[in-house]
C-alpha positions, 0 to 999 in steps of 0.5 A: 808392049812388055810381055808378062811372065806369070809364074803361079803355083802351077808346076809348068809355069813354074818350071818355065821361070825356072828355066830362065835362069832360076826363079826363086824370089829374092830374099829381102835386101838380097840381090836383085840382078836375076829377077831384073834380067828375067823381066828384061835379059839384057840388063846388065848392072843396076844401082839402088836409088831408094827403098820402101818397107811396107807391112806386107811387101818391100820395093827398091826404085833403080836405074839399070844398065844395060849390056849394048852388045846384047841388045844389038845381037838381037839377045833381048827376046821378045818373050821378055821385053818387046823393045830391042833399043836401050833408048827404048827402054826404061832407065829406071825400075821399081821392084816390089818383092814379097819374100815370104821368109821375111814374114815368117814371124806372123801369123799363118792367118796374117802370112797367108793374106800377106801371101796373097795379096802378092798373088792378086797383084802378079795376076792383076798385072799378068792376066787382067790388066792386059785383057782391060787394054784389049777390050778397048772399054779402057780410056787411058794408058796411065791406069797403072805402071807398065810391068815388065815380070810378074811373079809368085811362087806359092808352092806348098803353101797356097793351091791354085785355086785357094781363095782369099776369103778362105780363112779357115785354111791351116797353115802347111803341117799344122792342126785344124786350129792353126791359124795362129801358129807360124809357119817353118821358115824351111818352107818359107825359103824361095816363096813370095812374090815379085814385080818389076814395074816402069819407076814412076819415081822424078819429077814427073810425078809425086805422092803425098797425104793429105790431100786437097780436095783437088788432088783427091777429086783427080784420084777419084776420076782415075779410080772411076776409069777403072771402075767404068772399064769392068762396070757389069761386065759379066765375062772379066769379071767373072775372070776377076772373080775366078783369078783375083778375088770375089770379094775385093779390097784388104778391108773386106770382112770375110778376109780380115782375121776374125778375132778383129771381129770378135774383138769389136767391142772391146777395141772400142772401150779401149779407144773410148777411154784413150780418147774420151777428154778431146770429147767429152761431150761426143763420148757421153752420147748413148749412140756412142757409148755403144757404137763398138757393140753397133758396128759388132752387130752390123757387120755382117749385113754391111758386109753382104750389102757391100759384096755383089756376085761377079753378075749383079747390078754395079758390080765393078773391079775395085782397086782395094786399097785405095789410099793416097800413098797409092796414086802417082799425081802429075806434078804439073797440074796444068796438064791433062795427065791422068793420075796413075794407081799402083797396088793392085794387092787387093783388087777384085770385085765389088762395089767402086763406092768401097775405094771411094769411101777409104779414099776419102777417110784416109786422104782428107782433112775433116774441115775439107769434108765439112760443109759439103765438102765430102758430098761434092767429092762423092758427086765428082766421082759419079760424075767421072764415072758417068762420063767414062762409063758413056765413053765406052758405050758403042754407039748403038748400044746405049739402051743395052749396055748403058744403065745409070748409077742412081744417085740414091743407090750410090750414095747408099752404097758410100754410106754403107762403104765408111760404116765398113771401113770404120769396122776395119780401123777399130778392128785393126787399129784402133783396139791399141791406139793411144794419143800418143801412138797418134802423135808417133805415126802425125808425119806419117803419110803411108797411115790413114789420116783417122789413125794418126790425127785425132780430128780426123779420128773424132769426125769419122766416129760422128760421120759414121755414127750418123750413118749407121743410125740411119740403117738402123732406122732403115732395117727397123722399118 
């Protein structure tokens, strides 16, 4: 297995990438060859095969060379790399940098959470996903790429110990009040983060959004492994908590920048009157009409519903960002080969319903999730959770380690889980949208399907209305 070099904001580490050769992250577009050979030393050339641009990290997919006479002297240690053959090794790699220079246009809130999200997967990656393979509660290989390097250097910008939900931290040099204000590029230069994974690019596998219902049920089962592996486990996920974030996922309320929130009812007028003619009739009802001030006002408990403590009941490590654009399915769908996740940005801990309910707003068509259709998703979720869940269990200890998940409970939590994600879209996304910004991002598989199709858009407003009436009658009895 691939060693993992894990370069935090801590002086000793950073000095120890530094001493292999230089451990600056490379700048956006720039040249890739010294982090490769920090993953594996006897990388010789690569070539590009394709870039992505997300809002928050760039990745290049590409094939790599390697120098025969290193690897046959024995040059490619094994603090590196494990493998000593050019057969062994991977032809093809995936790069995903975070160069925090090339975000110096937004926000300190916005840089910082774009900064830390890279810090959460190096250590993901670096520090649980290993300790997840050795506890020997994970039952598959596939649960994400292999990593070869896992990088961030954050000095000077983020402590070690700084939290995700911490919001409230200024930018370096700025005033209390800050949070808006952007940071030097000067102390940008060199920061981010960087991954070298195993490609996951050919034929293989492949990605797409929408998903049908069958694609989207093999994402929930590879989702309930994950979730099924950390399930209560006080220890990793106190470690989870510690190192990663105690409040999971890239929609969670406490890391969202609060002007979203204070923003909610006025981003509902907005999408109201932008979109009121596809509906007139679901627009006119009174439940409707106030919904941005509803989802305003129950924020909050939502949240906190939606938040256990690393050593409550269903407490789990969550994925975070589950979309579809974040899962590998086999392109041979008559194997039994897992789909695997990628994007470990947000991981932390949580509920696993809150990666069940993204996953199904964002993946589905509403016609797939009428008639049934989302609640038998949900099931098949419990289902595989359940069955991974007593997979691990040793036997002997069913009593003491195995406890079921109540269909009510979980079903509770799913419901809560679209109420929360819906405060995010509107807050987010919703407060500038127009049909015709709809129609610009319709072929957009990387955007969630209720934020470029007015359908899906229209069916997640009366899910979750229907929802959170529901909790509103619940709290008033």
């Amino acid at each position: 297995s691939p060693t993992y070099l894990f370069a935090a904001a801590m002086a000793t580490t950073s000095q120890t990438a530094a001493s292999k050769g230089g451990a600056a992250i490379p700048e956006h577009n720039g040249n890739l060859l010294p982090v490769l050979q920090r993953a594996i030393p006897s990388i010789a050339s690569y070539q590009p095969l394709g870039r992505v641009e997300q809002a928050n990290a760039f990745g290049v997919r590409v094939s790599v060379h390697y120098d025969e006479t290193s690897l046959n002297s024995g040059n490619d240690t094994a603090d590196s790399c494990a493998t000593s053959s050019s057969a062994l090794l991977p032809n093809e790699l995936f790069v995903k940098q975070v160069d925090a220079s090339h975000y110096a246009h937004k926000s300190w809130a916005d840089l910082r959470r774009t900064l830390l999200y890279s810090r959460t997967e190096a250590r993901f990656y670096a520090e649980v996903l290993p300790r997840l393979r050795a506890s020997g509660r994970l039952t598959t290989s596939h649960l994400a790429p292999e990593c070869h390097l896992a990088e961030c250097l954050l000095d000077g910008l983020v402590g070690e110990d700084e939290t995700a939900t911490d919001v409230s931290h200024v930018a370096p040099g700025a005033s209390p009040a800050a949070l808006d204000e952007q940071v030097s590029p000067d102390l940008l230069k060199g920061k981010g983060g960087a991954l070298v994974l195993t490609s996951l690019g050919g034929e293989q596998y492949f990605q797409k959004s929408p998903l049908s219902p069958h694609q989207a049920a093999k994402c929930l089962a590879a989702v309930a492994r994950l979730h099924a592996a950390a399930w209560e486990d006080g220890e990793l996920l106190r470690l989870i908590a510690e190192r990663l974030s105690d409040k999971g996922g890239s929609y969670h309320l406490l890391i969202r920048n609060p002007k979203e929130l204070k923003n909610m009812v006025a981003s509902w007028q907005h999408f109201s009157t932008q979109f009121r003619d596809y509906d007139r009739k679901l627009f006119d009802r009174e439940n409707i009409k106030n919904l941005g001030q509803r989802i305003y006002d129950y924020a909050e408990y939502v949240s906190q519903e939606l938040s256990p403590k690393f050593n409550e009941e269903y407490a789990t490590c969550v994925h975070g960002d589950y979309k579809a654009m974040n899962v590998f399915l086999p392109t041979d769908d008559s194997i039994s080969e897992d789909a695997i996740m990628i994007d470990y940005a947000s991981a932390g801990i949580g509920l696993g319903m809150s990666d069940v309910a993204m996953h199904i707003t964002h993946a589905l068509s509403p016609e797939d999730l009428a008639n049934g259709g989302e609640e038998e998703l949900v099931d098949g979720y419990l289902a595989a959770l359940d069955t991974e869940r007593r997979r691990v269990v040793k036997p002997g200890q069913e009593q003491r380690s195995y406890a079921p998940y109540p269909h009510d409970v979980a079903m509770r939590h799913y419901q809560l889980a679209t109420v929360d994600y819906f405060r995010f879209i509107l807050g987010r996304f919703w407060r500038s949208a127009t049909p015709e910004s709809f129609d610009k991002k319709k072929d957009s598989p990387n955007t969630t399907l209720v934020n470029r199709n007015v359908g899906a858009a229209l069916a997640f407003v009366a899910r979750v209305d229907k929802y959170l009436t529901a909790f509103e009658e619940e709290r008033k009895s």
